[in-house]
C-alpha positions in Angstrom: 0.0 0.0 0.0 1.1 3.5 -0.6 2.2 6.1 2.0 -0.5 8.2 0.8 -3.2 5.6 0.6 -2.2 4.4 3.9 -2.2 7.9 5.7 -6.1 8.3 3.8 -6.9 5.2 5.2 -5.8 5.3 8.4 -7.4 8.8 8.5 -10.6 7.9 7.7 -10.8 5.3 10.4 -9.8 7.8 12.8 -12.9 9.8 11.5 -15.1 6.9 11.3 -14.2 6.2 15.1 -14.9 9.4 16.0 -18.5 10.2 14.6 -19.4 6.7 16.3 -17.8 7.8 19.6 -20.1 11.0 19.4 -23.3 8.9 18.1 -22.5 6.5 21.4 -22.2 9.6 24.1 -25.3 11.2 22.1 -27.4 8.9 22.4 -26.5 7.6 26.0 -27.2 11.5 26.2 -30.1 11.3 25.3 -31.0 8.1 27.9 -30.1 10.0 31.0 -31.9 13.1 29.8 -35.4 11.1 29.0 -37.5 13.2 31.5 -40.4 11.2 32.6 -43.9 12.9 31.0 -45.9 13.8 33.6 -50.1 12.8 34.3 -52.1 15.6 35.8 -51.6 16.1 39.7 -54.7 15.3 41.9 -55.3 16.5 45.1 -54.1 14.0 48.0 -54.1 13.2 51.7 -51.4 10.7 51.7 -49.5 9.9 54.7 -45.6 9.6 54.4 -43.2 8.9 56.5 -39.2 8.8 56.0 -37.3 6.1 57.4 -33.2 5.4 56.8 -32.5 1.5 56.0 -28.9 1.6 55.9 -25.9 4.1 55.8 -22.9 3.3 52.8 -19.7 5.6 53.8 -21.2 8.0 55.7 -24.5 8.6 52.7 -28.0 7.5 54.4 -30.4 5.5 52.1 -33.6 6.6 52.5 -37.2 5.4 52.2 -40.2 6.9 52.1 -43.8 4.8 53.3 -46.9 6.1 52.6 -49.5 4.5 54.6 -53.3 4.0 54.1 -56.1 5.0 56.2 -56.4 2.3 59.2 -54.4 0.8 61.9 -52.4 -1.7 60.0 -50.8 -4.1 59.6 -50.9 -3.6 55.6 -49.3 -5.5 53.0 -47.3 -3.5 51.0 -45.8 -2.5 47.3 -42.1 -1.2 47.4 -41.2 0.8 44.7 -37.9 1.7 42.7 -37.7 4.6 40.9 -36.3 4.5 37.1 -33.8 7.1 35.3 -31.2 4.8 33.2 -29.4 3.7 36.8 -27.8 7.1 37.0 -30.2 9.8 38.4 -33.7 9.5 39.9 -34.8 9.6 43.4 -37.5 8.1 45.8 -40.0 11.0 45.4 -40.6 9.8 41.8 -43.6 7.3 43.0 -45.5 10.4 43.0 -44.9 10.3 39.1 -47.1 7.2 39.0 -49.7 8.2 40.9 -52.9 6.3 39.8 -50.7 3.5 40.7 -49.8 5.1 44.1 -53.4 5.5 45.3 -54.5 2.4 43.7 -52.7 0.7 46.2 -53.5 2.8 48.9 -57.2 2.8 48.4 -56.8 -1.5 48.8 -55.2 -1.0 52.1 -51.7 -1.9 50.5 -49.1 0.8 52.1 -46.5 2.0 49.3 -42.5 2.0 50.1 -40.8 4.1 47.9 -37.0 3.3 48.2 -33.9 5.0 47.6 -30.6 3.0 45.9 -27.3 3.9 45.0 -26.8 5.2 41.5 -23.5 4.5 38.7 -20.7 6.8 39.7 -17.1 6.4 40.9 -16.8 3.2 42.5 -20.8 2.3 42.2 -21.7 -0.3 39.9 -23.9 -3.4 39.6 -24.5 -5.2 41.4 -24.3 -2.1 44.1 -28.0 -1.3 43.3 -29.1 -4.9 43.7 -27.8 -5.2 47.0 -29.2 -1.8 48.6 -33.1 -3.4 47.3 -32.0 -6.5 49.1 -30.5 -4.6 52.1 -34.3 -2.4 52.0 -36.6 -5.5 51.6 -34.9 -6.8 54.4 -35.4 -3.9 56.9 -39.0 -3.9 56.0 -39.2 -7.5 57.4 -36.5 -6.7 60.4 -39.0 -4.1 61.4 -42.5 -4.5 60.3 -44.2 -4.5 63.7 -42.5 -1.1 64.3 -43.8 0.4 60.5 -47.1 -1.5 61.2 -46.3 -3.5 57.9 -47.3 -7.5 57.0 -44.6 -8.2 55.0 -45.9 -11.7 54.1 -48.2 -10.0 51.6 -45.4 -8.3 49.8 -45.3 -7.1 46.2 -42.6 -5.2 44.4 -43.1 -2.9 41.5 -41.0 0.1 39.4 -39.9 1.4 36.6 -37.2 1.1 33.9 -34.0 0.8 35.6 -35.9 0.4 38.9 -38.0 -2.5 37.1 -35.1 -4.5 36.1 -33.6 -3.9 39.8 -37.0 -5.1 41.4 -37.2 -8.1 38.9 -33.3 -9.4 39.5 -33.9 -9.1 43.3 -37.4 -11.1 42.7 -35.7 -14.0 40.3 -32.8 -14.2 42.8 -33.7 -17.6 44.5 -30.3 -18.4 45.3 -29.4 -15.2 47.4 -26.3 -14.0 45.1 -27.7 -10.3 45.4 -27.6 -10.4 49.4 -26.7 -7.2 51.0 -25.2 -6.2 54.3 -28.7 -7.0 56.1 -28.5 -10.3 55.3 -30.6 -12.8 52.8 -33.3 -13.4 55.3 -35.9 -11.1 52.3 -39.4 -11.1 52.9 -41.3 -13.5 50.5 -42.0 -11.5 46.7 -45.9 -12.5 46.0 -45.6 -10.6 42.9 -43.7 -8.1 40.2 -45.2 -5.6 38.3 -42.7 -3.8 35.9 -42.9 -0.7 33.9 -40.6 -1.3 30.5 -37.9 -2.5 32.3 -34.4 -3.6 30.2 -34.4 -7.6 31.3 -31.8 -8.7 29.4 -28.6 -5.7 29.0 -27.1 -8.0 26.4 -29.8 -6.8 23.9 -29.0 -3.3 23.5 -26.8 -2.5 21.1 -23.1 -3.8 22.8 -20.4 -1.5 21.8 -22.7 1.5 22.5 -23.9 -0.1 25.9 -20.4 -1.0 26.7 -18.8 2.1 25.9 -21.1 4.1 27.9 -20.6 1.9 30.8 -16.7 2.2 30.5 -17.6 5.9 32.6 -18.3 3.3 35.6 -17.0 0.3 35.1 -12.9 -0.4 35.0 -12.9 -4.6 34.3 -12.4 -5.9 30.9 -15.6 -6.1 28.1 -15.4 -10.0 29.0 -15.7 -9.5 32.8 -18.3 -7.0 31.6 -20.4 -9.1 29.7 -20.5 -11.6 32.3 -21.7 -9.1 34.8 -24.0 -8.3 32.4 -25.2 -12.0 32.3 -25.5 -12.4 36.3 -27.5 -8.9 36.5 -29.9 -9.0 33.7 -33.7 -10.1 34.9 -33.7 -13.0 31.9 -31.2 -15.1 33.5 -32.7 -15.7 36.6 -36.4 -17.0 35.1 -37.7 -20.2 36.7 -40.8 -22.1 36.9 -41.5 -21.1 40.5 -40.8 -17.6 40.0 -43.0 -14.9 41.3 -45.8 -14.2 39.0 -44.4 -11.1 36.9 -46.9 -8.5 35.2 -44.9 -6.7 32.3 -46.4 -3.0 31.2 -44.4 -2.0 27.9 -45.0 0.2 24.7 -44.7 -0.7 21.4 -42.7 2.7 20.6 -40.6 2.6 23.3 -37.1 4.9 22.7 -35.2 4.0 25.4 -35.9 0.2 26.2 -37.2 -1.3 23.2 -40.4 -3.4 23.2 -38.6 -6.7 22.4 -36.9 -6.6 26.1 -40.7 -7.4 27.0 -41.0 -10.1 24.2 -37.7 -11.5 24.7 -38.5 -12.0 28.4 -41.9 -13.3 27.6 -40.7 -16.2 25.0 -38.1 -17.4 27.7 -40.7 -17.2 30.3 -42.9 -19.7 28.4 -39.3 -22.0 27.9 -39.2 -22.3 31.7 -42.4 -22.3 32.8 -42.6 -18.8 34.3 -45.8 -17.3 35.5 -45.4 -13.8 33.1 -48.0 -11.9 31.5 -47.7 -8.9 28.9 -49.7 -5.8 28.8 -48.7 -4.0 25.4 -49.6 -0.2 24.4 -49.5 -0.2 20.6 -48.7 4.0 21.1 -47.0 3.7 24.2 -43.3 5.3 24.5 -41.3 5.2 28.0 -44.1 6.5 30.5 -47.2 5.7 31.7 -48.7 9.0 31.1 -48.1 7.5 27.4 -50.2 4.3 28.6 -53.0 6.4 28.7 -52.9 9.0 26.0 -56.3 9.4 24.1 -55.3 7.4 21.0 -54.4 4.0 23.3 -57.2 1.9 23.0 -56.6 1.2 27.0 -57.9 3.9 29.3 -57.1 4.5 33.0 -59.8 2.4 34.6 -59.4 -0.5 32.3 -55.6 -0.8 33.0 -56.3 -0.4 36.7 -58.8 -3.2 36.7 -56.0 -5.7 35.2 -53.8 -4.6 37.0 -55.9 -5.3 40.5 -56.8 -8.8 39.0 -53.0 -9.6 39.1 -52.6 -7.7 42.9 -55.4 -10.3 43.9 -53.8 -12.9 42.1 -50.9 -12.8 43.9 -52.5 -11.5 47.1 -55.2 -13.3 47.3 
């Protein structure tokens, strides 16, 4: 090859890397910017109360329980709040408010946790633990939040999702935190388009936007991938699972929800889809006026699968 053919060459790859470096960091830009769309605030009487379930160097971890009218003991629905693993916060349940109140109005009290988020020297499985490490202090200490943690459901969104389902699907305890592995009993999952299997986003985008948080080698990465993504964990016995996913989802693309689905069905898993043929990455989007579902339709299936798995 000629110098000058080489240098052109070599050149162009250069350019080439570069325009796909920026397309990577846009459009993992563009993930941790997604800004949740918002459903019209209602008036509310809830009662909340803060509680810290463990402290990690110094940094409290928070969450907040919002109780229904009535003595108690309740059952209860702890939530995990989405935004891509890097940004969100417990006071995002509010977001998800016919949810919220749903629950409330059955006499199921509402945890809304905090978790640690990706930045220097946090990482999966971090986040995994610290759901653990909150489940458990909710059964360490029920008497005292005037909680029945034997009728226990989890449920979140995106990023929180996938967090609620790995800590669900982990029968054998690899996710235990520094409270122990003694978790309350899951009755049930209910997940907002949540990424189950990490693998199935595009990889060298995925990786490389990891690389901000993550030091080990793309092997060691894909492994950890493997033993954190939702899908790997399916069993027969698993907690029934109730998947809520939009067709036109941007950010975590509807075949996450089939994918799960199809190896569901291979092992026996109790998992059921609800799809929103306009549906993006919200549930305001759920229940836009061009989705054939409307509010009180989706509420209804979605209190046939509380009662399924509360009884």
């Amino acid at each position: 090859m000629r110098k000058e053919t080489a240098w052109f060459v070599g050149g162009a790859a250069i350019a080439a890397a570069t325009a796909a470096g920026a397309s990577v960091w846009s459009q993992y830009g563009s993930l941790v910017r997604w800004q949740e769309p918002e459903l019209p605030i209602r008036p509310t009487t809830r009662r909340r109360h803060t509680y810290t379930y463990k402290i990690v160097h110094d940094r409290p971890l928070q969450f907040d329980l919002y109780l229904p009218p009535g003595e108690g003991p309740f059952p209860v629905a702890v939530y995990a709040h989405g935004g891509a693993f890097v940004r969100g916060n417990r006071s995002m349940v509010t977001l998800f408010h016919p949810l919220l109140d749903h629950f409330l109005g059955k006499g199921i009290a509402v945890v809304s946790i905090d978790y640690r988020l990706f930045e220097d020297g946090v990482y999966f499985p971090d986040n995994i633990f610290d759901v653990s490490d909150a489940l458990c202090y909710l059964k360490q200490h029920e008497s005292l939040l005037t909680l029945d943690t034997s009728q226990l459901l989890v449920w979140g969104d995106s990023a929180g999702a996938a967090l609620m389902l790995a800590t669900a699907l982990d029968r054998h305890r690899q996710f235990a935190g520094d409270l122990g592995d003694d978790l309350p009993t899951i009755k049930g999952v209910i997940a907002l388009y949540p990424p189950t299997n990490f693998l199935l986003f595009k990889f060298i985008q995925t990786w490389l936007a990891h690389l901000k948080f993550y030091e080990g080698s793309r092997e060691e990465w894909r492994e950890l991938m493997v033993k954190c993504s939702p899908v790997s964990h399916l069993y027969a016995d698993a907690p029934p699972i109730l998947l809520l996913h939009g067709k036109k989802d941007p950010i975590v693309p509807f075949g996450q929800a089939l994918h799960f689905v199809e190896h569901a069905s291979d092992v026996g898993a109790n998992v059921q889809l609800i799809s929103f043929p306009n549906g993006t990455h919200s549930l305001a989007s759920f229940l836009q006026s061009d989705n054939p579902i409307k509010e009180e339709q989706l509420m209804a299936r979605i209190n046939r699968f509380i009662e399924e798995c509360l009884g």
